[in-house]
N, C-alpha and C positions, 0 to 999 in steps of 0.2 A: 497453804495448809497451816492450819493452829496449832498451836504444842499443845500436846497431852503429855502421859505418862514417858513418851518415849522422849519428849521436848526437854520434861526436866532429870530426865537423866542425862542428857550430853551436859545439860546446867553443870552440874554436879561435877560431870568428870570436868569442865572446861577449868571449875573454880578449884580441882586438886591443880592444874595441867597448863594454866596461862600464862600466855608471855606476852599480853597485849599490853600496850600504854594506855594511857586516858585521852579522850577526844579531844583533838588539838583543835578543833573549830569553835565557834561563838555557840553558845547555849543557848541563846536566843533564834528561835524559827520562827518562819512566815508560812501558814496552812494553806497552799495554793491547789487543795487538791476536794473544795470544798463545791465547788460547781459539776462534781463529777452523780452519776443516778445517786440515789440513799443505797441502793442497795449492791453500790459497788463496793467490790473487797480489793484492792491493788495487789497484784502478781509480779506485779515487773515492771521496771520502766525503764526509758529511752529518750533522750535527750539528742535531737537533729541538729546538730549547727546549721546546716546549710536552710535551711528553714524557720530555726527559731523557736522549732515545737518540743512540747514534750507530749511523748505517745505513753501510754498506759492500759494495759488490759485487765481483765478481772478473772477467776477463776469461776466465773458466772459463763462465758463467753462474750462478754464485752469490750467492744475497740474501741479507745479513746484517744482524742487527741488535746491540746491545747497552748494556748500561749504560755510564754515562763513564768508569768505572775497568774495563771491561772484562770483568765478569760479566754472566752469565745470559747468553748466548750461545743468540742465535736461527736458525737455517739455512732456506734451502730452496734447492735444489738443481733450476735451472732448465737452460735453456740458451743459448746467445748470446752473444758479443763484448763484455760489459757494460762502459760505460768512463763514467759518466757517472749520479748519483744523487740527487734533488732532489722537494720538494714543493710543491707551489703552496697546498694548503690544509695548513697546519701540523696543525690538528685532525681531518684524516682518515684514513681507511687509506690513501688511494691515494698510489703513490709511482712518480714517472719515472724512468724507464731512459731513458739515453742509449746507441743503439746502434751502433760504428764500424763495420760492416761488416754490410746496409748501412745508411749514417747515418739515424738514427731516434730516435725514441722513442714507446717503450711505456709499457703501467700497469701497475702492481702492486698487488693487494689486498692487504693484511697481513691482514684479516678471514678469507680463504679459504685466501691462500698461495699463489694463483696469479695469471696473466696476465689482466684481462677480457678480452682480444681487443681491444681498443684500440690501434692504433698509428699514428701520421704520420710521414711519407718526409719528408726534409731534402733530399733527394739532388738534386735541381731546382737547387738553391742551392750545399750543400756540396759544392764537386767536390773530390778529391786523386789525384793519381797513382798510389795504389798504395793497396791497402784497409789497410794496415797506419799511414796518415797521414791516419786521417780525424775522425772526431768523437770529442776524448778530455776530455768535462768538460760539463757539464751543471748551470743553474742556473734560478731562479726570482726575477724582480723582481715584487715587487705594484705596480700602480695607485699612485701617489702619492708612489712611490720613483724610477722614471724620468721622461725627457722625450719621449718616444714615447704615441703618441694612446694611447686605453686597452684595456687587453687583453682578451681576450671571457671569460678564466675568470678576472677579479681582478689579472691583472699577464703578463708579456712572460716567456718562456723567453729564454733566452741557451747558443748552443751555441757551442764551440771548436774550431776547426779546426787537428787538429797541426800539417798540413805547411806551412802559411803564418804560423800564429800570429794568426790574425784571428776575432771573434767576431760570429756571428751572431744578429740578434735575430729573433726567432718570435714571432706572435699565432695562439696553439692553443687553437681552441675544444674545452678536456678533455670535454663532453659528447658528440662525435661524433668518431668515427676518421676517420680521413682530412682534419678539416676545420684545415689550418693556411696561413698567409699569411706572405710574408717582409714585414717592416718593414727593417731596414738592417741595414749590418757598421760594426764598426771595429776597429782594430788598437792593443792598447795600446801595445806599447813597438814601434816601429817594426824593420824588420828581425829582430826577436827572434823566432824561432819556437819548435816544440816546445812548446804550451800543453797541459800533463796534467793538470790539473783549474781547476773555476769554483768558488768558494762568494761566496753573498752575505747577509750580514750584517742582518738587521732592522734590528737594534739600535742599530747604529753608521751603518747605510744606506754601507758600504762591499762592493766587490767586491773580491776576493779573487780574482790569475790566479797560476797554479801554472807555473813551466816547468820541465819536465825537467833536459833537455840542457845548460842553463845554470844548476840549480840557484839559482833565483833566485824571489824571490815576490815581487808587485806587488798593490797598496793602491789605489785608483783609487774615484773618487766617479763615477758615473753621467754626472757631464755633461764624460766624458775627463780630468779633475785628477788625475794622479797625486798621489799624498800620502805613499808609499816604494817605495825597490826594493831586496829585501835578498838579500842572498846566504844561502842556507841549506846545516846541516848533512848531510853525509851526501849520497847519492845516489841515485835510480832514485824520484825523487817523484812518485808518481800522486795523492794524494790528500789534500785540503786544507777543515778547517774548524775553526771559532775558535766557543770557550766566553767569552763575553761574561759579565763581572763589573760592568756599569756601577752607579751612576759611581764603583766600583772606576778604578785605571790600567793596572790589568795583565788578564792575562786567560792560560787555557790554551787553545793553539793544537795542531791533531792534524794530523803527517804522516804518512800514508802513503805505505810502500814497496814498489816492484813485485818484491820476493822475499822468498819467506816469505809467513806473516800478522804481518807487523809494522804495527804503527801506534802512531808516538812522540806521547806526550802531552809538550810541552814548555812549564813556566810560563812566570809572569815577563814574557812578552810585551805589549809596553805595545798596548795600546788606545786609540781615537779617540772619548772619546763624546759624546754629542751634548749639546750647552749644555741646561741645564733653567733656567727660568723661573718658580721656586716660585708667585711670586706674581700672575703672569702680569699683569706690568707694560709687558711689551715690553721690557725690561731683563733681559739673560742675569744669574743669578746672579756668574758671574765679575768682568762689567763692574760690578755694585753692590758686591760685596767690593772692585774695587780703587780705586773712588769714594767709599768709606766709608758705603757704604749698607746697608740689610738687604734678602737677597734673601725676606725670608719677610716681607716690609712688603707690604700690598694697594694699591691703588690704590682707592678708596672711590670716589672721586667721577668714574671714569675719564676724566679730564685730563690722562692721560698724564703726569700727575706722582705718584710715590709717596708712601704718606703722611711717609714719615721724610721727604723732599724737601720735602712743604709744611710742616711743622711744625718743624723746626730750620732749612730753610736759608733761607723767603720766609716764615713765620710767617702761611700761608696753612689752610683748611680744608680738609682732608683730604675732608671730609662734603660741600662746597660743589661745587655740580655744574658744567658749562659748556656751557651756555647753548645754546651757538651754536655747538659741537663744535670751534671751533679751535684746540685745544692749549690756551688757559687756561683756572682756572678763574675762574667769574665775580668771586669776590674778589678777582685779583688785578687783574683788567679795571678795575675803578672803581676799587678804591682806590692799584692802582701805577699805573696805565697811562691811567686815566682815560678808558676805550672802555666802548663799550654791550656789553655782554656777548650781547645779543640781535641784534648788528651781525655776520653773519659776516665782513664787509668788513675790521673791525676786526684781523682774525689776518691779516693778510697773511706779516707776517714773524712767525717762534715766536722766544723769547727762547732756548729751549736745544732743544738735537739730539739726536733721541733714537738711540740704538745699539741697533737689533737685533737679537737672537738668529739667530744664524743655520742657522733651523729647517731639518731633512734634508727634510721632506716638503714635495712641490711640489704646491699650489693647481690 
């Protein structure tokens, strides 16, 4: 949808009300969204790692797909409101429509090229004023990435509601039409409306909320932490998803805009990625490089001490097991600390604290 009168009043209050920073990415973009019909307008977009594609719909009813630099250009030529474009299984044909009018989502085969006849009503839940401020952005969380019970196809849909700026979470059973359940809302940036697109991030387990009107994009962890708010270039932004380089820093980020078939590929943009744990010591690699440790050191004897740790700093066996699983190992039981290693009594207190990785996925 285009701003009108109602677009440049959020302008207005954003620029009493901001707390965004300035776009930390290159100013420089590449138009890869130039192979798309003339008469496409971009609604949303979608970014497949497991494929390599970027999907894009129109609020024409058109389904597109393409390479990341913007060849081979795939159409079909449907119809519907389309504002709203996501997968729940990365490895399948099927792909969801988000539809604003009225609020929905449907499936799409890529196999066939068409609709299966599948679709679930939001409209229970998403109400707006006026059909032109209703569902503009459509995502997919898996199982293990939220804090919400678990989803019946693998993970939790998230729709955006433009006219309030609040997003809804959905438990949609994808094997049957009609069968979905509201779990909750929340509102990321308070007061801020005009949300035109959701992307959410595997990789990084970041969501990504798009808003229009205030030309502004929000970074946000699952459990409400925002983590930036930036101001972005350019205006009339429906469409938002990020090409993850981990553990690259940067990454290419694609805006789409709602005139033309534009869609900006812009580098450069720094990325959040998640700590790796080479040697899966319980010690993030960052925390052993700046303790002087090796992150690619095993823990042999897992005593939650690594070997470079028992060998230069307590002249302990790496190979030496613990006994009694509390944090020592049995060598250093007898011979520093003079305890039974087969006492678990004996670990009441550990001699050192270990710092955990602070792994995206929730148990």
């Amino acid at each position: 949808m285009k701003k009108g009168i109602y677009g440049l009043m959020i302008i207005l209050l954003f620029q009493l009300a901001s707390a965004s920073t300035s776009w930390p990415g290159s100013s420089d973009y590449t138009e890869i969204g130039s192979g798309l019909p003339a008469s496409f307008e971009v609604s949303a977009l979608f970014y497949n790692p497991e494929n390599n594609k970027v999907f894009t719909v129109s609020d024409s009813g058109i389904i597109s797909y393409m390479n990341i630099d913007g060849s081979s250009v795939v159409n079909y030529y449907l119809s519907g409101d389309y504002e709203g474009v996501t997968f729940a299984n990365l490895s399948s044909n099927y792909v969801y429509i988000g539809i604003e009018n009225p609020d929905s989502i449907v499936e799409f085969d890529t196999s066939t090229g068409r609709l299966t006849g599948k679709s679930w009503s939001l409209t229970s839940w998403m109400a707006s004023s006026s059909a032109n401020l209703g569902l503009e952005g459509l995502t997919f969380v898996p199982n293990g990435y939220h804090y919400y019970s678990t989803g019946r196809s693998g993970g939790l849909f998230l729709a955006a509601l433009q006219e309030n700026g609040v997003i809804y979470v959905f438990n949609v059973d994808t094997s049957t039409s009609g069968s979905v359940s509201y779990v909750t809302s929340f509102t990321p940036v308070a007061g801020r409306t005009d949300i035109s697109d959701l992307y959410f991030d595997r990789t990084t387990a970041i969501l990504y909320v798009l808003y229009d009107s205030s030309n502004t994009l929000v970074e946000m962890k699952m459990n409400g932490t925002i983590l930036n708010d930036y101001l972005i270039p350019g205006s009339d932004q429906e469409g938002i998803s990020i090409i993850t380089s981990c553990p690259e820093t940067t990454a290419t980020i694609l805006i789409g805009q709602d005139y033309g078939n534009s869609i900006l590929a812009y580098t450069d943009y720094p990325e959040i990625c998640p700590e790796i744990d080479s040697d899966g010591d319980l010690l993030s690699d960052s925390v052993e490089v700046t303790y002087g440790t090796d992150p690619n050191d095993a823990d042999s004897d897992n005593d939650l001490l690594n070997d470079w740790e028992e060998i230069f700093r307590y002249s302990t066996d790496p190979n030496d097991s613990d006994s009694d699983n509390g944090g020592r190992s049995d060598y250093r039981e007898v011979t520093t600390d003079a305890t039974n290693p087969n006492n678990a009594s004996d670990d009441k207190v550990l001699s050192i604290r270990r710092i955990r990785s602070p792994f995206f996925r929730i148990s």
